[in-house]
VMD Tcl script that builds the backbone (N, CA, C; Angstrom):
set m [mol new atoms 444]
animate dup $m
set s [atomselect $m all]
$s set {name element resname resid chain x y z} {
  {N N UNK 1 A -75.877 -46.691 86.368}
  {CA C UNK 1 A -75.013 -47.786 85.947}
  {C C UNK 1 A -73.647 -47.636 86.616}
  {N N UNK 2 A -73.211 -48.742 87.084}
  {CA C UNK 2 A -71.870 -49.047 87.720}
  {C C UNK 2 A -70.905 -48.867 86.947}
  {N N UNK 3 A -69.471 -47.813 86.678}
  {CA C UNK 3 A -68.381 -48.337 86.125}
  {C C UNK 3 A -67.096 -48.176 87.106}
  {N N UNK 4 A -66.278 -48.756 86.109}
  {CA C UNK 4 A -65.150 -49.456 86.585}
  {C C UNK 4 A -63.887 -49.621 85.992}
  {N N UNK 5 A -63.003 -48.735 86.429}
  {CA C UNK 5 A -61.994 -48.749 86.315}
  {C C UNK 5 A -60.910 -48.384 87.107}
  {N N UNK 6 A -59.416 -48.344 86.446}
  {CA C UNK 6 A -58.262 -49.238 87.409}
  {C C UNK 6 A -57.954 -47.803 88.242}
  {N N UNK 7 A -57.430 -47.949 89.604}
  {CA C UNK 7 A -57.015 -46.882 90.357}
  {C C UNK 7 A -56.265 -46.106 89.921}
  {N N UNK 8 A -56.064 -45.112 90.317}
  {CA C UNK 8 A -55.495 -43.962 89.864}
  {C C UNK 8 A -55.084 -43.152 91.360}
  {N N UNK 9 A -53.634 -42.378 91.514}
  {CA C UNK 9 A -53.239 -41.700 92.089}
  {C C UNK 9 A -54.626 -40.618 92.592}
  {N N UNK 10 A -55.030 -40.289 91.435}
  {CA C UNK 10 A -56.328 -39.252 91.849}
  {C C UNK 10 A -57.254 -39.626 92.505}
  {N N UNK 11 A -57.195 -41.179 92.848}
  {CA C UNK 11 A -58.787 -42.125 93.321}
  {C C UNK 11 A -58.696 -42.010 95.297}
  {N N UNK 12 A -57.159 -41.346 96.038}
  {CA C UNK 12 A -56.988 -42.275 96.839}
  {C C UNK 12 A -57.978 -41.000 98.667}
  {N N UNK 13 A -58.445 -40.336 97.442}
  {CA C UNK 13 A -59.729 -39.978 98.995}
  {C C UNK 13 A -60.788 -40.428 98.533}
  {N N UNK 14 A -60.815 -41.598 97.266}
  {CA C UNK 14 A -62.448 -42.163 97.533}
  {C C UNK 14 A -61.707 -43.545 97.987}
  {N N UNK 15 A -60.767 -44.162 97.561}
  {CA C UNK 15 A -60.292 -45.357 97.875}
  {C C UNK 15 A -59.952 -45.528 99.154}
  {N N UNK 16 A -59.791 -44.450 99.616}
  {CA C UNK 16 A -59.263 -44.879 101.426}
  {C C UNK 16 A -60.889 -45.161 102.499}
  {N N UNK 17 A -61.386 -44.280 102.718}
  {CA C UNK 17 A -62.768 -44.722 102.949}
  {C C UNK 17 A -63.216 -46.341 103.069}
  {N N UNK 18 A -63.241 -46.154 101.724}
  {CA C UNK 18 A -63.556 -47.689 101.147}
  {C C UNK 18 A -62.768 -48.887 102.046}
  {N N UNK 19 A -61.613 -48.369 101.843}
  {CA C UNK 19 A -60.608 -49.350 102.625}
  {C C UNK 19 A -60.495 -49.547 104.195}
  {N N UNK 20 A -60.653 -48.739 104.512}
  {CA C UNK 20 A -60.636 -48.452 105.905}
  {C C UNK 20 A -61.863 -49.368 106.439}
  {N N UNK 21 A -63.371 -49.216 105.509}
  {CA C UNK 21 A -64.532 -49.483 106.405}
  {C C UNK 21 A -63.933 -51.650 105.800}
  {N N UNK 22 A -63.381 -51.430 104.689}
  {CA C UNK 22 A -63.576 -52.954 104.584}
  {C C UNK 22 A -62.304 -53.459 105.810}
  {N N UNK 23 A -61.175 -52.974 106.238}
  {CA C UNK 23 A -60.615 -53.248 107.842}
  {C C UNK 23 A -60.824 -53.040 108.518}
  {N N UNK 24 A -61.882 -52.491 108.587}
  {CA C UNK 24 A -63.252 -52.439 110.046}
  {C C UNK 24 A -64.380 -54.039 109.598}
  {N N UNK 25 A -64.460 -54.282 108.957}
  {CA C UNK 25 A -65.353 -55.363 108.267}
  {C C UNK 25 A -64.717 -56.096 108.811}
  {N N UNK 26 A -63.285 -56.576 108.716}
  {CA C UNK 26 A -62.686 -57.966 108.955}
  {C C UNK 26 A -61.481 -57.268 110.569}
  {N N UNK 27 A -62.305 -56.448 111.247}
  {CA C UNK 27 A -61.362 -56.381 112.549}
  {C C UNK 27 A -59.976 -56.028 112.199}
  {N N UNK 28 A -59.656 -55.035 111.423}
  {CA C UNK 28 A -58.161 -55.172 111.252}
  {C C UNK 28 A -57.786 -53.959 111.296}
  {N N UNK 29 A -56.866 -53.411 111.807}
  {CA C UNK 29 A -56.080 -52.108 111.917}
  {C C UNK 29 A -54.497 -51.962 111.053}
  {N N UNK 30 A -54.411 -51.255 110.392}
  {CA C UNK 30 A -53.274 -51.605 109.665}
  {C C UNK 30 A -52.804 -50.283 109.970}
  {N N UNK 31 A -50.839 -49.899 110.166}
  {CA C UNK 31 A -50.376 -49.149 110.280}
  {C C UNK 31 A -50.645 -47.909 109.266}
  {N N UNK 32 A -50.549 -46.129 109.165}
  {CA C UNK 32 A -50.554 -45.443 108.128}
  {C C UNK 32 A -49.866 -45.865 106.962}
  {N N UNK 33 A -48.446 -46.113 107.755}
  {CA C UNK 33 A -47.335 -46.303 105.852}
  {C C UNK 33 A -48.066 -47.912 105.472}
  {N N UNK 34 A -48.019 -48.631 106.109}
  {CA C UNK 34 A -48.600 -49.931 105.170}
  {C C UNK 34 A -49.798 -49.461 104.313}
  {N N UNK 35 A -50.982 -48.900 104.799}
  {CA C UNK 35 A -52.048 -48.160 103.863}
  {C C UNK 35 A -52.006 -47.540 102.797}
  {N N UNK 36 A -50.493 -46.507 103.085}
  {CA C UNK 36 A -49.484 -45.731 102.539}
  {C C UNK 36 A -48.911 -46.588 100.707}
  {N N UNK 37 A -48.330 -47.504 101.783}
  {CA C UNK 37 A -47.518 -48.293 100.482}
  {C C UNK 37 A -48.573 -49.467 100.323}
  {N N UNK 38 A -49.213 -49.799 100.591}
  {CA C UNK 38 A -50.388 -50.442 99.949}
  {C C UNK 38 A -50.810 -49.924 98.147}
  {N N UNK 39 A -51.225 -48.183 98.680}
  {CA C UNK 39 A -51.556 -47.936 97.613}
  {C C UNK 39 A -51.018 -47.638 97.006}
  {N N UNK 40 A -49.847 -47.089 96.323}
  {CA C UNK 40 A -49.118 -46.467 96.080}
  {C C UNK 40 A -48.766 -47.957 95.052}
  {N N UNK 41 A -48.139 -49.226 95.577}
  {CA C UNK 41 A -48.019 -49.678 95.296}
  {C C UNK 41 A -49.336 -50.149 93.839}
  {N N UNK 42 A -50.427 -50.207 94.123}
  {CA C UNK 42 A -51.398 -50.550 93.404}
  {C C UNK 42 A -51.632 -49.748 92.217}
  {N N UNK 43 A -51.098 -48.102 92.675}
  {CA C UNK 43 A -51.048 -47.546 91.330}
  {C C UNK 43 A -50.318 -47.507 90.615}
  {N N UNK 44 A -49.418 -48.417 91.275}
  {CA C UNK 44 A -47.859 -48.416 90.202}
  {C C UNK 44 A -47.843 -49.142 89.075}
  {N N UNK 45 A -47.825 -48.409 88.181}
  {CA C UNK 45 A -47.937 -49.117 86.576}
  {C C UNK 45 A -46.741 -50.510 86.379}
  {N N UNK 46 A -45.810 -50.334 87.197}
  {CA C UNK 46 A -44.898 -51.638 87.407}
  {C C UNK 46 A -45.449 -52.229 88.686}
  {N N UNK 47 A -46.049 -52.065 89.277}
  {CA C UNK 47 A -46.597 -53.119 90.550}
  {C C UNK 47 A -47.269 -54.040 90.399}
  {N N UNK 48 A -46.781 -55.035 91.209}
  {CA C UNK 48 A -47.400 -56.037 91.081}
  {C C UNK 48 A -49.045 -56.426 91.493}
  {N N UNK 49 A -49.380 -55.417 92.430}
  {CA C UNK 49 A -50.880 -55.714 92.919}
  {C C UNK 49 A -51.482 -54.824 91.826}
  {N N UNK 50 A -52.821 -54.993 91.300}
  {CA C UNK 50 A -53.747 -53.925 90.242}
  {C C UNK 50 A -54.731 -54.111 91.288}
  {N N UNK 51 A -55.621 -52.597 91.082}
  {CA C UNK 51 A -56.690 -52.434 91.442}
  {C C UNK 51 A -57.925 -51.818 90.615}
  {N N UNK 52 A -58.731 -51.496 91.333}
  {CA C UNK 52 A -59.962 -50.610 90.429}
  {C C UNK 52 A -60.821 -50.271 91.118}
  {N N UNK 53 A -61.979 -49.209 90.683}
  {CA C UNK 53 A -62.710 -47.842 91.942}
  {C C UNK 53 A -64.140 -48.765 90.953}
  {N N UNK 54 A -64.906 -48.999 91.680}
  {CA C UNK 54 A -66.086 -48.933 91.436}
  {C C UNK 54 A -66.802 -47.477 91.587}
  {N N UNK 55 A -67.631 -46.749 90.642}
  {CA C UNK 55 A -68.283 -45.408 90.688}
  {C C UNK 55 A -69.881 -45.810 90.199}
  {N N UNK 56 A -70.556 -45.342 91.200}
  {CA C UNK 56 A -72.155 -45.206 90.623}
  {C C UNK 56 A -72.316 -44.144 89.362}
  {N N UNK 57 A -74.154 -44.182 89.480}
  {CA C UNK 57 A -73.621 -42.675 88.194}
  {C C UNK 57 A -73.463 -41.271 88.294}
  {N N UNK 58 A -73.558 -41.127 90.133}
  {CA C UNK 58 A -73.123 -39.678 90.156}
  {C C UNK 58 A -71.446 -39.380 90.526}
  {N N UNK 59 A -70.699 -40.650 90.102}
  {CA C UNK 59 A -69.066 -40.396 90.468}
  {C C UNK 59 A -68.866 -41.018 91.685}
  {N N UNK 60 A -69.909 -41.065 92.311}
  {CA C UNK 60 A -69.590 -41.630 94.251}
  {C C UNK 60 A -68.962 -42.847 94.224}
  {N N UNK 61 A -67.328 -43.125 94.985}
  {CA C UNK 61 A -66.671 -44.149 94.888}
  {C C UNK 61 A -67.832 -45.568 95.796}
  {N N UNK 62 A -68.499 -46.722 95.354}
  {CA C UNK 62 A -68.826 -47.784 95.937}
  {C C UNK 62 A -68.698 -49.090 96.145}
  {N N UNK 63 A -67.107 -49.421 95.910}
  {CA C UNK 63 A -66.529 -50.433 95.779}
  {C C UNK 63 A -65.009 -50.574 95.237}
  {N N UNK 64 A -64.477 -50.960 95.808}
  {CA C UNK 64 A -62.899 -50.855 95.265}
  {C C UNK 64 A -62.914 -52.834 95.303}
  {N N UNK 65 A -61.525 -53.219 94.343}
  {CA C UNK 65 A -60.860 -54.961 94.282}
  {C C UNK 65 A -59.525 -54.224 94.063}
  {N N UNK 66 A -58.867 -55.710 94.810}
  {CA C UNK 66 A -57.603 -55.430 94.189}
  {C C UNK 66 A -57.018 -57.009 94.041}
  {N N UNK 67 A -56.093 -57.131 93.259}
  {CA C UNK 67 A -55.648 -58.487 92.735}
  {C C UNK 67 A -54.216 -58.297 92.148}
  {N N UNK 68 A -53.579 -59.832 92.167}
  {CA C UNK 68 A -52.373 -59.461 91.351}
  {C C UNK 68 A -52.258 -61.187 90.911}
  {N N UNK 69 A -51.339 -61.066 89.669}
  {CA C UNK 69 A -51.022 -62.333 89.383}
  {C C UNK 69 A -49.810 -63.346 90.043}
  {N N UNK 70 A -49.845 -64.697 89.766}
  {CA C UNK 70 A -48.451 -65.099 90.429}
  {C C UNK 70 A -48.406 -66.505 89.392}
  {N N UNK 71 A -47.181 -66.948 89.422}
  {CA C UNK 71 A -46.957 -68.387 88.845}
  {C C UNK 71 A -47.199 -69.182 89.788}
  {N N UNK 72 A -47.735 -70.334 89.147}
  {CA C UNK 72 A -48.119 -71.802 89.818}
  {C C UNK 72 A -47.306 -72.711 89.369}
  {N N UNK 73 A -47.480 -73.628 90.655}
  {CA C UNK 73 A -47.020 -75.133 89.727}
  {C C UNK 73 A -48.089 -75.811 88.988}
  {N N UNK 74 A -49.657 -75.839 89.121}
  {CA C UNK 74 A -49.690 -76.309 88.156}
  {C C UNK 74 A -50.710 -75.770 87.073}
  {N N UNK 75 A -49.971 -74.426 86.631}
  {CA C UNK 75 A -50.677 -73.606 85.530}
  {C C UNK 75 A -49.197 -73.717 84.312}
  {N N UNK 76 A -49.096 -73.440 83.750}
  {CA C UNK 76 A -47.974 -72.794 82.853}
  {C C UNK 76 A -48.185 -71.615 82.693}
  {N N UNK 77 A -49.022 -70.685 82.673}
  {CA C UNK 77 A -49.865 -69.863 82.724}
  {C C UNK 77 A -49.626 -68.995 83.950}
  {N N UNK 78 A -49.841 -69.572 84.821}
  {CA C UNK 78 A -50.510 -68.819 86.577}
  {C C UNK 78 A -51.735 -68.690 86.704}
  {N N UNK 79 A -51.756 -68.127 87.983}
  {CA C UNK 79 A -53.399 -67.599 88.414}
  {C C UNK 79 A -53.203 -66.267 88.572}
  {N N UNK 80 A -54.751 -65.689 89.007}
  {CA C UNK 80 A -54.776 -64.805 89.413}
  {C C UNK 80 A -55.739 -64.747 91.275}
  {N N UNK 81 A -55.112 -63.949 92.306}
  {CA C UNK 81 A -55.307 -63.673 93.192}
  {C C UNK 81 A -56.484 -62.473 93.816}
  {N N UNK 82 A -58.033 -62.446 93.670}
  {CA C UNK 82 A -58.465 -61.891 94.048}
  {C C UNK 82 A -58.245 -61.406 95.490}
  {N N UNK 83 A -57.591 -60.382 96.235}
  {CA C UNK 83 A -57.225 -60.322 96.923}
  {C C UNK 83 A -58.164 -59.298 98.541}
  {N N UNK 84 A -58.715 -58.547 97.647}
  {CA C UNK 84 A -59.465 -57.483 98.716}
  {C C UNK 84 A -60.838 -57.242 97.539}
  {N N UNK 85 A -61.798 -56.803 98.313}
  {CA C UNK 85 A -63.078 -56.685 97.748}
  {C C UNK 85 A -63.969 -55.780 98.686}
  {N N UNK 86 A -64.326 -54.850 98.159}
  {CA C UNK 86 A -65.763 -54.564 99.489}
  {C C UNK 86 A -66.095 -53.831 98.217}
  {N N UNK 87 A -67.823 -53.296 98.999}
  {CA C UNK 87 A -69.234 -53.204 98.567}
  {C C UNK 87 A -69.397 -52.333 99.087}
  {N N UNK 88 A -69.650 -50.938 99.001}
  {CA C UNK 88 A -70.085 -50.065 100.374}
  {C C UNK 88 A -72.146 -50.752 100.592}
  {N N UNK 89 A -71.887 -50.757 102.044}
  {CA C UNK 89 A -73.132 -51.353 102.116}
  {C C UNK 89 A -74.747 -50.517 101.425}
  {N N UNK 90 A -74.086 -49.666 101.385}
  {CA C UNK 90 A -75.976 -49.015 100.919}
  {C C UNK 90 A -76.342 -49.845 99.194}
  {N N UNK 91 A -74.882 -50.168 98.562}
  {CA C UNK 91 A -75.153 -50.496 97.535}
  {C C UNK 91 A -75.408 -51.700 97.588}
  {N N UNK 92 A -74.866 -52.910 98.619}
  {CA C UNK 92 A -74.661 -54.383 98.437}
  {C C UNK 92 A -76.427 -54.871 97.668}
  {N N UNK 93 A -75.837 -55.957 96.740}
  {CA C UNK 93 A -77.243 -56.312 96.049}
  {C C UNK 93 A -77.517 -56.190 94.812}
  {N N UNK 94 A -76.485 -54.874 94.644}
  {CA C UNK 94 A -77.163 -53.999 93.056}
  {C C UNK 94 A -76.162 -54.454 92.112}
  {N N UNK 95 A -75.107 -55.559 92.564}
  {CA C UNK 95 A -74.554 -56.138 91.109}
  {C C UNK 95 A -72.778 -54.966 90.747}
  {N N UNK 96 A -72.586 -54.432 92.045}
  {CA C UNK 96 A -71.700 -53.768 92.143}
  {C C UNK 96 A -70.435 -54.862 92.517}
  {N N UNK 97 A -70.769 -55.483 93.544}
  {CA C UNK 97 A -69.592 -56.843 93.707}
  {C C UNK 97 A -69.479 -57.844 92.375}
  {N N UNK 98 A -70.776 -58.535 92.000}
  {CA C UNK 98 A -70.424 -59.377 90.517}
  {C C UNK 98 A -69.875 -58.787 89.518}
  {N N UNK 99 A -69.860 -57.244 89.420}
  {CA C UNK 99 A -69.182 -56.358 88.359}
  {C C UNK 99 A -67.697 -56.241 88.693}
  {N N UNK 100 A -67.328 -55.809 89.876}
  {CA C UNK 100 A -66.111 -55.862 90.019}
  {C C UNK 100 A -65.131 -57.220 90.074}
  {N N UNK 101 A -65.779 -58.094 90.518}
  {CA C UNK 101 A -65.208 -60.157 89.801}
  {C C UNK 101 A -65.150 -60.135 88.633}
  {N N UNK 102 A -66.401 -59.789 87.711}
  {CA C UNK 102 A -66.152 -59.894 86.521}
  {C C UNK 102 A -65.209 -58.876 86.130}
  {N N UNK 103 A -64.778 -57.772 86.598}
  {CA C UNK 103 A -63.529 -56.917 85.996}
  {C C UNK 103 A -61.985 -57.694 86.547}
  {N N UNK 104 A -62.156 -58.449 87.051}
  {CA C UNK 104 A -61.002 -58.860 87.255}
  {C C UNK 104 A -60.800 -60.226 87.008}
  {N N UNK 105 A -61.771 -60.791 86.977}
  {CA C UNK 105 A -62.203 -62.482 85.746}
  {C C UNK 105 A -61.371 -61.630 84.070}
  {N N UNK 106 A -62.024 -60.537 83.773}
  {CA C UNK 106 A -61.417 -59.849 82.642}
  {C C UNK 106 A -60.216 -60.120 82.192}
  {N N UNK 107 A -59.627 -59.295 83.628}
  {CA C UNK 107 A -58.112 -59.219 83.315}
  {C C UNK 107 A -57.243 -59.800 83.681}
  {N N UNK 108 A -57.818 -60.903 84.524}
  {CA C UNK 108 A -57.092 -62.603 84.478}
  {C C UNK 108 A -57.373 -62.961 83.421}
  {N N UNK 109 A -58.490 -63.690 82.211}
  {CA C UNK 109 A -58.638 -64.252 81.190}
  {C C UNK 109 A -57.254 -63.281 80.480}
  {N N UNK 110 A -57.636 -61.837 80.472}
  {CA C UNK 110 A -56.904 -60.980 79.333}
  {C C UNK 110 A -54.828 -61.390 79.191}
  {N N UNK 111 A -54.316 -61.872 80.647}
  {CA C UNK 111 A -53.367 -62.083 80.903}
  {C C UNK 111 A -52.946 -63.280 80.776}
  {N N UNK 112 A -54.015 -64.396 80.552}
  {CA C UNK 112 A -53.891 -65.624 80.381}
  {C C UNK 112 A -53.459 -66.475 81.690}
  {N N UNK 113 A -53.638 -66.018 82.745}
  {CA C UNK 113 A -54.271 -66.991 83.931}
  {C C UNK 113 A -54.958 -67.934 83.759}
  {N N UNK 114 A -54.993 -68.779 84.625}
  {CA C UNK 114 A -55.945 -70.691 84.323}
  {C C UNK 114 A -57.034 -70.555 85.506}
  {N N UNK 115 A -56.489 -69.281 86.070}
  {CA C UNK 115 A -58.220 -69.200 87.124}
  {C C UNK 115 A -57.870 -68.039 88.102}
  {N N UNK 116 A -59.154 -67.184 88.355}
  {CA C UNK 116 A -58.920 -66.771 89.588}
  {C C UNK 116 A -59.508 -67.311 90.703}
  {N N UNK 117 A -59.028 -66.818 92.555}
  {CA C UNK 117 A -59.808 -67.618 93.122}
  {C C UNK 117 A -59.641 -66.574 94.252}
  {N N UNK 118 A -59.883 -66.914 95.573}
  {CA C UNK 118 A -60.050 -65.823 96.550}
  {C C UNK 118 A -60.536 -66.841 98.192}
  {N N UNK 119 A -60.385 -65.667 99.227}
  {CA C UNK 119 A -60.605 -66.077 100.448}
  {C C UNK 119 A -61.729 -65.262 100.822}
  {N N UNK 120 A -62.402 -66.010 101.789}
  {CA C UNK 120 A -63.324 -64.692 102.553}
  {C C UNK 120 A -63.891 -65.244 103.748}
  {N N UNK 121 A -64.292 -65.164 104.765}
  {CA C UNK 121 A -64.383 -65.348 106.376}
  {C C UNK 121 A -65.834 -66.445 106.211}
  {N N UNK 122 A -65.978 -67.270 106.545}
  {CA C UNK 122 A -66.876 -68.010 106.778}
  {C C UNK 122 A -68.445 -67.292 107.275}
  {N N UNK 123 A -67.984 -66.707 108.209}
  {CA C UNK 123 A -69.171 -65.727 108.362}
  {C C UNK 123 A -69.969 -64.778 107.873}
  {N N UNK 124 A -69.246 -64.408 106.366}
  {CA C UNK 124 A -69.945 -63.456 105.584}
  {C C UNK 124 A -70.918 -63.857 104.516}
  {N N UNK 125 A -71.964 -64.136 105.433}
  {CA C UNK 125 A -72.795 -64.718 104.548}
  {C C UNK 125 A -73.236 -63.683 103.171}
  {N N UNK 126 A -73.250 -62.518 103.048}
  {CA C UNK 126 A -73.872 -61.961 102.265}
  {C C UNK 126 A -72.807 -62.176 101.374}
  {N N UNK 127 A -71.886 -61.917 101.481}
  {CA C UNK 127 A -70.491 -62.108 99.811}
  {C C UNK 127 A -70.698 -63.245 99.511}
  {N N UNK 128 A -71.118 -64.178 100.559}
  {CA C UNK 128 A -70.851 -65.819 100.240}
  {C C UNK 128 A -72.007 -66.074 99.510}
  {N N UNK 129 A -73.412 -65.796 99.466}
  {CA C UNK 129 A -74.050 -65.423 98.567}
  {C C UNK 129 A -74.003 -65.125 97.520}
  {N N UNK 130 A -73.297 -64.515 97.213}
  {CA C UNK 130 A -72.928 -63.876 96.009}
  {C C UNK 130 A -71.852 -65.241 95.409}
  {N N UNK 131 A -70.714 -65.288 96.074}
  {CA C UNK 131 A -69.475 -65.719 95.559}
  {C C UNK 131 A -70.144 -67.367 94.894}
  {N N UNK 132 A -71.643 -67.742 95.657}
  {CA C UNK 132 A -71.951 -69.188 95.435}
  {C C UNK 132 A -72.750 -69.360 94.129}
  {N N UNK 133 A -72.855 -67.813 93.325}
  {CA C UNK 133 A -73.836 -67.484 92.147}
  {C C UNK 133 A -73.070 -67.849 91.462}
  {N N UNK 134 A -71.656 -66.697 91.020}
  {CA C UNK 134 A -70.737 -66.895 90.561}
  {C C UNK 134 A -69.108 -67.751 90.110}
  {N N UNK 135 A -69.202 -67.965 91.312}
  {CA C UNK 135 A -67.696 -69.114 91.179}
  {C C UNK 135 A -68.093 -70.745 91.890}
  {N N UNK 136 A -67.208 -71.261 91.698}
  {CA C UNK 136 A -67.313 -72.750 92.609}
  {C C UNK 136 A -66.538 -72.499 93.846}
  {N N UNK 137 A -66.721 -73.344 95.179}
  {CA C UNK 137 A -66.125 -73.644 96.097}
  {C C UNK 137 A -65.047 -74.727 95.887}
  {N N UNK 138 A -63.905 -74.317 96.607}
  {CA C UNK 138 A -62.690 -75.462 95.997}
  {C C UNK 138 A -62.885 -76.996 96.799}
  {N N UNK 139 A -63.397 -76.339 98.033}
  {CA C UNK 139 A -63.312 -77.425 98.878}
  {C C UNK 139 A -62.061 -77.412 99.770}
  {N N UNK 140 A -60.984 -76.335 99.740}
  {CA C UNK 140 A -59.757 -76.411 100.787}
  {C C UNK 140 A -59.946 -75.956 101.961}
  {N N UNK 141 A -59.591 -75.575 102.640}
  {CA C UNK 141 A -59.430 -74.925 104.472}
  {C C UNK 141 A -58.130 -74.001 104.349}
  {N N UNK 142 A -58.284 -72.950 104.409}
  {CA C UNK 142 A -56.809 -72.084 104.657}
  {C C UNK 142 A -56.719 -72.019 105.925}
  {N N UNK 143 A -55.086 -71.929 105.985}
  {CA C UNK 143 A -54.381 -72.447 106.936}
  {C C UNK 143 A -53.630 -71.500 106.742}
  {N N UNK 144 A -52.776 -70.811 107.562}
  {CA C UNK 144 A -51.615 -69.769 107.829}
  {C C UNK 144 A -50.300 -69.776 109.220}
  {N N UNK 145 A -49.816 -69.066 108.933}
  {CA C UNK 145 A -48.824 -68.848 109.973}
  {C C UNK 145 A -47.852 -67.264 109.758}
  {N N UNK 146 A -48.224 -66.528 110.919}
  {CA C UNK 146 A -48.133 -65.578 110.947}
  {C C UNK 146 A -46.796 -64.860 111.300}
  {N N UNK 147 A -45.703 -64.266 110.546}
  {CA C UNK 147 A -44.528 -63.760 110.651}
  {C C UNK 147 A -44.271 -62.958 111.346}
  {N N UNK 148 A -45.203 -62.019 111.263}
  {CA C UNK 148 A -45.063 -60.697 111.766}
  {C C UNK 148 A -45.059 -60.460 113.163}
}
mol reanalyze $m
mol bondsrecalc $m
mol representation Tube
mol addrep $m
């Protein structure tokens, strides 16, 4: 059985792994200190991003989310921001990704958010699979522009 709970300073040699292969997933290289203050940030009991370690039942980290809330215009409430997600692949299938949505469906409902919602690459068919069990499609196109 899958559990799940929120990161912890102690999590961050199963959480890096994790992280690393999901910015290999989406082509992305991110500097050490951003990785750095990524997490750091996530375990911060005042931070704004939350996360959580997915563990099988022998302890082996197989999935990390991370999310944070924000105000809307049109919630009174806010939303919540599913923000990062991966599956280590040996597990994808076994209900390790719908567990970790539903832990964070949780603690959006628990905070009183009016919805969570999320991005993910057109090409991933296997999450998109998943994401088409569980949630609705909005119907938008994201669009960006890049600062950096």
């Amino acid at each position: 059985m899958t559990t799940i709970r929120a990161l912890t300073a102690a999590d961050r040699d199963d959480w890096l792994p994790l992280w690393q292969a999901y910015l290999t997933f989406y082509e992305s290289v991110l500097a050490e200190d951003v990785t750095a203050s990524t997490f750091a940030t996530i375990v911060d009991p005042a931070g704004d991003i939350q996360g959580a370690i997915a563990r099988d039942d022998d302890g082996r980290a197989v999935g990390i989310v991370h999310w944070f809330a924000h105000p809307a215009t049109w919630s009174r409430t806010g939303y919540t921001y599913l923000e990062d997600l991966f599956v280590d692949p040996s597990v994808r299938g076994g209900g390790v990704g719908r567990a970790l949505i539903a832990h964070v469906t949780d603690a959006a409902r628990a905070a009183g958010s009016d919805k969570v919602y999320w991005l993910t690459a057109e090409g991933n068919a296997t999450a998109r699979a998943l994401y088409d069990r569980v949630a609705e499609r909005s119907g938008f196109i994201h669009y960006q522009i890049d600062l950096g």
